[in-house]
C-alpha atoms as a printed R data frame, in Angstrom:
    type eleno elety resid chain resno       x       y        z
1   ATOM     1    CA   UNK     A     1 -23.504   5.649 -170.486
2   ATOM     2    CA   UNK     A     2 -21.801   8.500 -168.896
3   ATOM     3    CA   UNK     A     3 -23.342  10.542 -166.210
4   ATOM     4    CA   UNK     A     4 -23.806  14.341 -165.916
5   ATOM     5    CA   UNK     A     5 -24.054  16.196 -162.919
6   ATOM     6    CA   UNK     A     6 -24.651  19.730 -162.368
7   ATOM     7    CA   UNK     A     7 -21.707  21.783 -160.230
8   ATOM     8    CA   UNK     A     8 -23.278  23.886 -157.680
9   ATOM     9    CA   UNK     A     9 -20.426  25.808 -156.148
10  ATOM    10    CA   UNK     A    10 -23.068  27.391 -153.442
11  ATOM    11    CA   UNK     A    11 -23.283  24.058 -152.383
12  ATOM    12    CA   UNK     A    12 -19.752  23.252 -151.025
13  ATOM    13    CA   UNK     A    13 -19.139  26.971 -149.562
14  ATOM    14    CA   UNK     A    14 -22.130  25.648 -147.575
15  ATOM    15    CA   UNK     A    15 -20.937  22.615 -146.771
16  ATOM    16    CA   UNK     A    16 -17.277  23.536 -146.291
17  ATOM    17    CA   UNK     A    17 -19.189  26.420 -143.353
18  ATOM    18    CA   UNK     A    18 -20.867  24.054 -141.587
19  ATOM    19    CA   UNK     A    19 -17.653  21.370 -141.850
20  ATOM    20    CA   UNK     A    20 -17.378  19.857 -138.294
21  ATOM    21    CA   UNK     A    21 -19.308  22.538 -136.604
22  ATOM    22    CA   UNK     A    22 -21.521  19.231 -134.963
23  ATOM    23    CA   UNK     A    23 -19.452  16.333 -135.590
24  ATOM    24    CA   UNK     A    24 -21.100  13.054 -134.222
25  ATOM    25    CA   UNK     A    25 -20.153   9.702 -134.298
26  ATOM    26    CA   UNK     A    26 -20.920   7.359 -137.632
27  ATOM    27    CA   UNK     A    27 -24.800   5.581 -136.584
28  ATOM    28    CA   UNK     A    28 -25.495   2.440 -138.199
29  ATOM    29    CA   UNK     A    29 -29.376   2.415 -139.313
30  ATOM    30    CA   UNK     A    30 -31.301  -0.121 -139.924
31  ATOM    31    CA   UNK     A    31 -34.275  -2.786 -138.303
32  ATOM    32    CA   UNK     A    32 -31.449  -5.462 -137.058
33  ATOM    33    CA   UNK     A    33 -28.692  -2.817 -136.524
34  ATOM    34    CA   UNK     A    34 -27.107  -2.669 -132.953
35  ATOM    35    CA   UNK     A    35 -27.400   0.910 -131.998
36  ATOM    36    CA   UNK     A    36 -24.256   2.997 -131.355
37  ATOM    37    CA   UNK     A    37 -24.245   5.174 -128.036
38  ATOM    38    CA   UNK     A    38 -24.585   9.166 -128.591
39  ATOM    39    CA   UNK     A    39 -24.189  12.505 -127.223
40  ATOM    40    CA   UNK     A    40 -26.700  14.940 -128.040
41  ATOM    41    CA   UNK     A    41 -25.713  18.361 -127.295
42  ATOM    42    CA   UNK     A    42 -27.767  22.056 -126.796
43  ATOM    43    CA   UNK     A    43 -25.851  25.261 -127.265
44  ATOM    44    CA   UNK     A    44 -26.938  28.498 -126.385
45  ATOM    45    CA   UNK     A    45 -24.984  32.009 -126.213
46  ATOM    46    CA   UNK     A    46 -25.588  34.604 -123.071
47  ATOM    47    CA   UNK     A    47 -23.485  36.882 -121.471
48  ATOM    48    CA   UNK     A    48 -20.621  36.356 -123.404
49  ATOM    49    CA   UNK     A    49 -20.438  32.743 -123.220
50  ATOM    50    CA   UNK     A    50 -21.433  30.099 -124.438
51  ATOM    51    CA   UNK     A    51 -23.363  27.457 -122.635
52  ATOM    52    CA   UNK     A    52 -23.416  23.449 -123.384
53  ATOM    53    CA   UNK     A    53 -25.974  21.174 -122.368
54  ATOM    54    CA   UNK     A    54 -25.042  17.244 -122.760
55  ATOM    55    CA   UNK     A    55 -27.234  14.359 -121.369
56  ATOM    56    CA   UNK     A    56 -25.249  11.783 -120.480
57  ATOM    57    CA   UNK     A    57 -27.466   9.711 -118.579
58  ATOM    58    CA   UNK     A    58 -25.755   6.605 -116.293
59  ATOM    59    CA   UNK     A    59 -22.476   8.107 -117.300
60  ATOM    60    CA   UNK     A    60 -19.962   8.523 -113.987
61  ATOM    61    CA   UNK     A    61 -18.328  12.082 -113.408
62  ATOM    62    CA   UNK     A    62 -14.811  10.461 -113.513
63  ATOM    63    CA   UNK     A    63 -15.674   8.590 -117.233
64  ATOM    64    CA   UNK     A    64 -16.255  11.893 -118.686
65  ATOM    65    CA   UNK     A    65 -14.031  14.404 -120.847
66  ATOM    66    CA   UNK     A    66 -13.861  17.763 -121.928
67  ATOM    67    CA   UNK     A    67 -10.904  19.582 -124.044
68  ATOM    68    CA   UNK     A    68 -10.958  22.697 -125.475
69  ATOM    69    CA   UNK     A    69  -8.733  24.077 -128.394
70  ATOM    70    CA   UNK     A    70  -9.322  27.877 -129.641
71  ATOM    71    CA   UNK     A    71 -12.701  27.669 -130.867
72  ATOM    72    CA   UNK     A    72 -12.988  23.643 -131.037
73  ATOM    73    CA   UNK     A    73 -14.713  21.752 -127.898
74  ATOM    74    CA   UNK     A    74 -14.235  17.771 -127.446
75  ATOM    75    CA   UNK     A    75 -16.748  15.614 -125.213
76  ATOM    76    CA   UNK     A    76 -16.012  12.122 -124.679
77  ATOM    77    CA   UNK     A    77 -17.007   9.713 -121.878
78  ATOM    78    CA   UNK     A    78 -17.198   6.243 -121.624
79  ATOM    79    CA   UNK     A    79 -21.056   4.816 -120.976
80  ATOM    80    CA   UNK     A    80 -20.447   1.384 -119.259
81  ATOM    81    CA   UNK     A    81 -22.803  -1.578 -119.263
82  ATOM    82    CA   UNK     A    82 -24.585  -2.431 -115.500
83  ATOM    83    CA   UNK     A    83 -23.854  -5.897 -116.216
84  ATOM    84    CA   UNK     A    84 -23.783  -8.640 -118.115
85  ATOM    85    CA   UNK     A    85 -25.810 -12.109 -118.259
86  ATOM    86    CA   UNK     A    86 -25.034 -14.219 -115.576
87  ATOM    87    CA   UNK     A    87 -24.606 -17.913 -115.856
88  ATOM    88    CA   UNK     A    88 -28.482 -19.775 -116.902
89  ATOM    89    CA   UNK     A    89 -29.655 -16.157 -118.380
90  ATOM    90    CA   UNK     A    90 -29.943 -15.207 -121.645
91  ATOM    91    CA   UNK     A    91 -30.937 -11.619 -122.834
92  ATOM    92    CA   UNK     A    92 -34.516 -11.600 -124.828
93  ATOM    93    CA   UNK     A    93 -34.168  -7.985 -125.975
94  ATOM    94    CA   UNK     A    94 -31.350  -5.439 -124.936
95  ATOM    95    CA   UNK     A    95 -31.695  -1.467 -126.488
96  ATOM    96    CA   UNK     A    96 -29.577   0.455 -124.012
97  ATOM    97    CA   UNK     A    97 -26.316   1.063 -125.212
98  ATOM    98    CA   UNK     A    98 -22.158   1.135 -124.174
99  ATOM    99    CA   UNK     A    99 -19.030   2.530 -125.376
100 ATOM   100    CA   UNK     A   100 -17.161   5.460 -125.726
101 ATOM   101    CA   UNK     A   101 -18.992   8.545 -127.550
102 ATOM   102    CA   UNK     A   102 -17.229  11.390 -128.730
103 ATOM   103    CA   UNK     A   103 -18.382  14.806 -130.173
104 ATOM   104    CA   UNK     A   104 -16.270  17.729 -131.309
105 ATOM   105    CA   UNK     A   105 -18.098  21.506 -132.346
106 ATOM   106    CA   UNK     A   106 -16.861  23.777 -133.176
107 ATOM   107    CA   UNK     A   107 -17.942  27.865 -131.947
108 ATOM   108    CA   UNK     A   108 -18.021  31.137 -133.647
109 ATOM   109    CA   UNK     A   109 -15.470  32.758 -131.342
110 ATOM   110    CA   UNK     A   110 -12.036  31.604 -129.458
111 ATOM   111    CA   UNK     A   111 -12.851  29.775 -125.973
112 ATOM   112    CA   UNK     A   112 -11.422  31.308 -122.619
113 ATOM   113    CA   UNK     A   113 -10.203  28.195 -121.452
114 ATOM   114    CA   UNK     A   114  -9.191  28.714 -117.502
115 ATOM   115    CA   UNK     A   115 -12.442  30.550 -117.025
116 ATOM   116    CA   UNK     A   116 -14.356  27.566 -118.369
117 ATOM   117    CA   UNK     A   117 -16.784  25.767 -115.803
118 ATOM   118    CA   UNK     A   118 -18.220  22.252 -115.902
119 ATOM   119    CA   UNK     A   119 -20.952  20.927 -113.553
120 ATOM   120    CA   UNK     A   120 -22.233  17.535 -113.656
121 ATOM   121    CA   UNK     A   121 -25.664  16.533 -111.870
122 ATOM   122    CA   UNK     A   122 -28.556  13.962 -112.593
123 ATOM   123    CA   UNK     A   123 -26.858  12.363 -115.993
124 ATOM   124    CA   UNK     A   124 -26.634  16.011 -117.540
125 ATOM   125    CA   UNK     A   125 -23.610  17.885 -117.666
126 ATOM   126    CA   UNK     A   126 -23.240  21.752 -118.161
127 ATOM   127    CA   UNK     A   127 -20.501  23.638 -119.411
128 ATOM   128    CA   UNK     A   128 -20.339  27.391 -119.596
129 ATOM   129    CA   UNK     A   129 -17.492  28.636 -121.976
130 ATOM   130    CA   UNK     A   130 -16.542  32.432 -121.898
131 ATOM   131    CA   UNK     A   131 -15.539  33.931 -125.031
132 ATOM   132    CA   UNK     A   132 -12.030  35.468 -125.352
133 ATOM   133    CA   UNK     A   133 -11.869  38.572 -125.078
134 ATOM   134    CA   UNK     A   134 -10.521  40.653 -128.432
135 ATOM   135    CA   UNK     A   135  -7.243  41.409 -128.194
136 ATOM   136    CA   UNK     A   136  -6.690  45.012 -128.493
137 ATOM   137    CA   UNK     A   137  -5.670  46.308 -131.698
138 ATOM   138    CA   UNK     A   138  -1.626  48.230 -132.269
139 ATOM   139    CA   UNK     A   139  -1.040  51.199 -133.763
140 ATOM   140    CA   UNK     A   140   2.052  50.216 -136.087
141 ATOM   141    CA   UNK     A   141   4.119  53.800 -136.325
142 ATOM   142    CA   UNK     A   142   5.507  53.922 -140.020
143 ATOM   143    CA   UNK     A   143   8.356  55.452 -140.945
């Protein structure tokens, strides 16, 4: 028996908008399933910039990047584990996670990318990202 579904083109203009505006790594779910390190994010907008909150708790300053790409920002760092079982020990339960995360958003306006600032303090790291400033229109002369 065939199936029918209904076409709702509302629903991919709304899904092709939001495309990879919060892209987060793929989390396996489930009772037994290890879980996978990630990197939740806050954004705000003030003063003509935008500002990123990540937590990134245990993380080391040097472990963690930041690129940005027009409008597109890229956080990765690596989250390494304290340390493993030693010789006689074995682990009962373990629910803190390692690995590399990555997230990529993207924002409403172009980045200004050397006035962009990044502090890192207490496992939380801060960005603020000034927009670019609108490049002034031209006058074409016709002829």
């Amino acid at each position: 028996m065939a199936n029918i579904n209904r076409f709702d083109p509302f629903n991919e203009i709304v899904d092709d908008l939001f495309k990879g505006y919060f892209v987060r790594p793929v989390a396996y779910e489930g009772r037994n399933a290890v879980q996978q390190p990630r990197l939740h994010v806050d954004v705000t907008e003030k003063n003509g910039a935008y500002q990123v909150t990540a937590d990134l708790p245990g993380v080391k300053k040097e472990d963690i990047h930041v690129a940005i790409d027009g409008a597109q920002v890229t956080l990765s760092a690596e989250i390494r584990r304290e340390k493993e079982a030693r010789e006689g020990e074995r682990v009962l339960h373990a629910e803190r996670s390692f690995g590399k995360v990555s997230r990529s958003f993207s924002l409403p306006q172009e980045l200004d990318e050397d006035k962009a600032e990044a502090k890192f303090a207490d496992g939380v790291l801060e960005l603020t990202l000034p927009k670019k400033a609108a490049a002034a229109r031209k006058a074409i002369t016709i002829q």
